[in-house]
N, C-alpha and C positions, 0 to 999 in steps of 0.2 A: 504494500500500500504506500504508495506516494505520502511525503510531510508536504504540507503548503507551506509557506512562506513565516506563518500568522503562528504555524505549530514550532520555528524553529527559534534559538535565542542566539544572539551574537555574544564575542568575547567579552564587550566592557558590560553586558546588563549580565552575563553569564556570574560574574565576579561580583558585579554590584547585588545583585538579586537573590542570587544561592551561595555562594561562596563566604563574601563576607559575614555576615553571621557566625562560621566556623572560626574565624580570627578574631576571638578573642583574647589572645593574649598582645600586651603591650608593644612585644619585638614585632607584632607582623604588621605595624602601623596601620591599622586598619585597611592594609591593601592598594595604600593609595601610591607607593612608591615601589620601584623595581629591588628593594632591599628589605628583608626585614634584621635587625638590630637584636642581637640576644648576646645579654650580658650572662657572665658564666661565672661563679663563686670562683675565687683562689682555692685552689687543691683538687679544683675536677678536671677530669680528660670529658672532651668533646666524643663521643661515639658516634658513625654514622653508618645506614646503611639503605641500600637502593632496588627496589625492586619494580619489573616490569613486570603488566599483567594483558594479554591480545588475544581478542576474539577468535575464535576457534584454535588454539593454541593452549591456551590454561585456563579456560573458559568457554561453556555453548554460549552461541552468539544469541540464544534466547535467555538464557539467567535472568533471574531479578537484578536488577543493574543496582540495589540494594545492597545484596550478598556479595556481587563482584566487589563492590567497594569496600566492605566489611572485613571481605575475604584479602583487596589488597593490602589494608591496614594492618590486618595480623599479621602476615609473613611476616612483613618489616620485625612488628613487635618481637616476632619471635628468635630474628638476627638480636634484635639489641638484648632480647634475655641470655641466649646466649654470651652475649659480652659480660651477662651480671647488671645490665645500664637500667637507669630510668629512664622513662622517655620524658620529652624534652619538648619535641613539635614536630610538625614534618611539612615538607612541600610536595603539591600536585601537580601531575604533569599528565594535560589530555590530548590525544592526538583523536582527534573524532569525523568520524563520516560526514561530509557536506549535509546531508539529509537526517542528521541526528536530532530528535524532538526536543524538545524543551522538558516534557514531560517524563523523557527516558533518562536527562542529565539531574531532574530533578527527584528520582528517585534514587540515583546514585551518589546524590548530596544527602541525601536524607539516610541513609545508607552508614555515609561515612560519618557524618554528624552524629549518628545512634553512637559509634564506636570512640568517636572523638570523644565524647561526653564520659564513656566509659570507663575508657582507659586514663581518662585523664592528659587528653597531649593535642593542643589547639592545631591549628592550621595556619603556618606562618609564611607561605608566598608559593608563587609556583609561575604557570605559563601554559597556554593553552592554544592548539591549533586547527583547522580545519585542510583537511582532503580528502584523498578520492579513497583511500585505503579502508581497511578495517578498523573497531575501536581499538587504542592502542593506551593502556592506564600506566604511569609510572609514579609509585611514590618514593620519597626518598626520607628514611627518619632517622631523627636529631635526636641521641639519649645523652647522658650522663654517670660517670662512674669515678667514683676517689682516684686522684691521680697515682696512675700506675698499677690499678687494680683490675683493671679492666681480664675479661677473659681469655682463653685463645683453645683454641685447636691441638695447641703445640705443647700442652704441659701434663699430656698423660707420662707417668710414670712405670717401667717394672714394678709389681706389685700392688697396686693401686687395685680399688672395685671398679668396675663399672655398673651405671647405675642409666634405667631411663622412664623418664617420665608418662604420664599419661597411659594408653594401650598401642598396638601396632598396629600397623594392618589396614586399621578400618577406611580411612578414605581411598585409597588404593584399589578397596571392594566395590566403596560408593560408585567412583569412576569404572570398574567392570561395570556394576548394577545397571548406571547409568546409560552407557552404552550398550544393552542389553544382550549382556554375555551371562550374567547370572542372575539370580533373583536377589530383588532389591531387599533393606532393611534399611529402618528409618535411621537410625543410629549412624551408618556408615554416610549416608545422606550428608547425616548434620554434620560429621567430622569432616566429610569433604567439603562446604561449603563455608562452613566457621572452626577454623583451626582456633584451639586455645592457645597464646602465648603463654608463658610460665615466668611471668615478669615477677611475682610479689615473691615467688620461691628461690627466685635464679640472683637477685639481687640481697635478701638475706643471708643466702647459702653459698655467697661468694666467698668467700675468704676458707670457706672448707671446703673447696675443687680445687681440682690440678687444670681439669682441664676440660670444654663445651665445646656442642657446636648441634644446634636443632637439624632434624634429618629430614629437611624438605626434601632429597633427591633420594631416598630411601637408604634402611639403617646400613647396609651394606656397603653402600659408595658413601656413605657419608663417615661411617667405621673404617674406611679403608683411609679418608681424609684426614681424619684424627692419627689413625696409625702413622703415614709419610710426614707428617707434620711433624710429630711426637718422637720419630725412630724408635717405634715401639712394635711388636706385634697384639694387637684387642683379639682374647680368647671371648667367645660369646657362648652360652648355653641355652639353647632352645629351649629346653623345659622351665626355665626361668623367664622367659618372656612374654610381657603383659600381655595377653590376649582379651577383648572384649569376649563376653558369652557369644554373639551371633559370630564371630569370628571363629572363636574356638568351633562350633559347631560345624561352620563350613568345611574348615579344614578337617575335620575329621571324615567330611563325605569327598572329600576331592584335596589331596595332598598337592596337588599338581599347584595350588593357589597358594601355597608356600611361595613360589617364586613372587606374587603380587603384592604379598604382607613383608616379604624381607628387601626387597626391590623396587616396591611400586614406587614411593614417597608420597609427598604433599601431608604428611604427618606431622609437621612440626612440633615434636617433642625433642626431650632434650636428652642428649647420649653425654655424660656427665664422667669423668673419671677421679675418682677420688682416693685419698687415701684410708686402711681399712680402720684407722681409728677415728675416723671422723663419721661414721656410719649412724649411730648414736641418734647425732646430733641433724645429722640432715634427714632422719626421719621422723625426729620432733620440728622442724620445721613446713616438711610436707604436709603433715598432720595440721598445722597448723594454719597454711594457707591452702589447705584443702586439695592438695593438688599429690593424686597417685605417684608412687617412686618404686620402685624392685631394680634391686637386685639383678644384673644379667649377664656377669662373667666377673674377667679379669687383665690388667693389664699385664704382657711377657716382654720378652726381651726376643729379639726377632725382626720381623716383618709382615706386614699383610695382616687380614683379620682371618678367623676360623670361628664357625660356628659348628658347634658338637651337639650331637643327640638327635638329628634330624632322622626321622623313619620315613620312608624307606633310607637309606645311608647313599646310595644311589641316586638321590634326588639329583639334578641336574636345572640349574638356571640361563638361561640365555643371554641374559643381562644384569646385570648389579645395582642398578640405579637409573633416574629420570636425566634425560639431558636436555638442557636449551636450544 
């Protein structure tokens, strides 16, 4: 169906109209200047991180243009947990179809504004464009973390636990569901659509990690990224791996979806290496900000990750992880 003229919005009312409202904090000058100004306490490091989201790429180009935005807003968040960061603000970057309604950007402000409020992290500048292409969303967010404390990838240990948050699997399945390779289940829906970041856990529990990194491209290549980072080999143990009930169930009727749950991604939890006395205490912290933790191996001395206890022992993956 054709937009008319009357259903579409230009850049400055785009901004004036839906946008500004999200820039409430003081640095984004309420929009009217190509800068926003953010002043940073003595003793924090700046963390930033930037994610793209395009139309039939990491996204059906039917979505609620709500969820897309919801859904771009949490990756980011789940980079900056990863670091340990608070958030901070972030900028938007729209690259949109000539014939974009007014109506579909304003559900995807409304969207973003639900999460903005949420999380607590304004809207501080951004830029926006019109062509011939597909929707093209890019955010980029601004956290905060004690200087020098910041995360990494790179400080797993020999001997250290590993440790990961939330379950596996489940978006991974949403997207089979979705594209109707198996039967759907609400749960894997919602985890594909609203990833939880682990900001309130990941910023407490800083100081007793070695070493993060959220496994958007699934736990395997993302356990292999931690491993070459770290000079470490990540032993992992199947039997100890958070599974959802509808998860567990599946695999029990079709092994072959092992590969989806340890490969697929878009999970964004958090593959955490720690050391074994500090167990304790970072599960009085889970506990506490509500947010599931197990247990799922160990760090060696080596190379590569291994994952033990897989039945059949024969299993065979095609691929390790999501690629851009």
């Amino acid at each position: 169906m054709a937009v008319t003229a009357e259903e579409t919005i230009g850049e400055f009312r785009f901004i004036a109209e839906l946008l500004r409202p999200l820039a409430r904090d003081p640095a984004a000058r309420n929009l009217v200047d190509d800068t926003a100004v953010l002043p940073l306490p003595s003793g924090w490091d700046l963390v930033t991180t930037k994610d793209l989201m395009a139309a039939g790429r990491h996204y059906f180009p039917d979505d609620d243009p709500a969820l897309v935005a919801r859904k771009l807003l949490r990756v980011n968040l789940s980079d900056l947990a990863a670091a340990g960061a608070e958030p901070v603000g972030f900028l938007l970057g729209l690259a949109e179809p000539e014939a974009l309604s007014r109506a579909r950007l304003a559900r995807f402000v409304a969207g973003l504004r639900e999460d903005s409020e949420l999380f607590s992290i304004p809207l501080l500048g951004g830029d926006t464009i019109s062509h011939a292409g597909c929707e093209v969303f890019s955010l980029t967010a601004l956290g905060r973390v004690p200087q020098g404390k910041a995360l990494s990838r790179a400080g797993a240990r020999p001997g250290d636990r590993l440790y990961l948050t939330g379950s596996l699997g489940d978006a991974a399945l949403g997207l089979l569901a979705r594209r109707g390779e198996i039967a759907s289940h609400p749960l894997w829906e919602e985890r594909l659509t609203l990833p939880r970041p682990r900001l309130a856990f990941a910023s407490r529990a800083r100081m007793l990690i070695h070493a993060a990194i959220d496994i958007s491209d699934g736990l395997i290549a993302d356990a292999r990224h931690m491993a070459e980072a770290s000079g470490c080999r990540l032993v992992i143990t199947s039997g100890r791996l958070p599974l959802s009930r509808p998860t567990r169930a599946v695999l029990a009727r079709n092994t072959q979806l092992w590969e989806a749950v340890l490969a697929g991604g878009d999970d964004y939890e958090l593959l955490l290496a720690a050391p074994r006395e500090s167990e304790a205490a970072l599960l009085t912290i889970a506990r506490e900000t509500d947010t599931p933790l197990a247990p799922v191996g160990h760090v060696a001395t080596g190379q590569g990750v291994t994952v033990t206890g897989l039945e059949p022992r024969d299993l065979s993956f095609t691929r390790t992880g999501f690629t851009h």
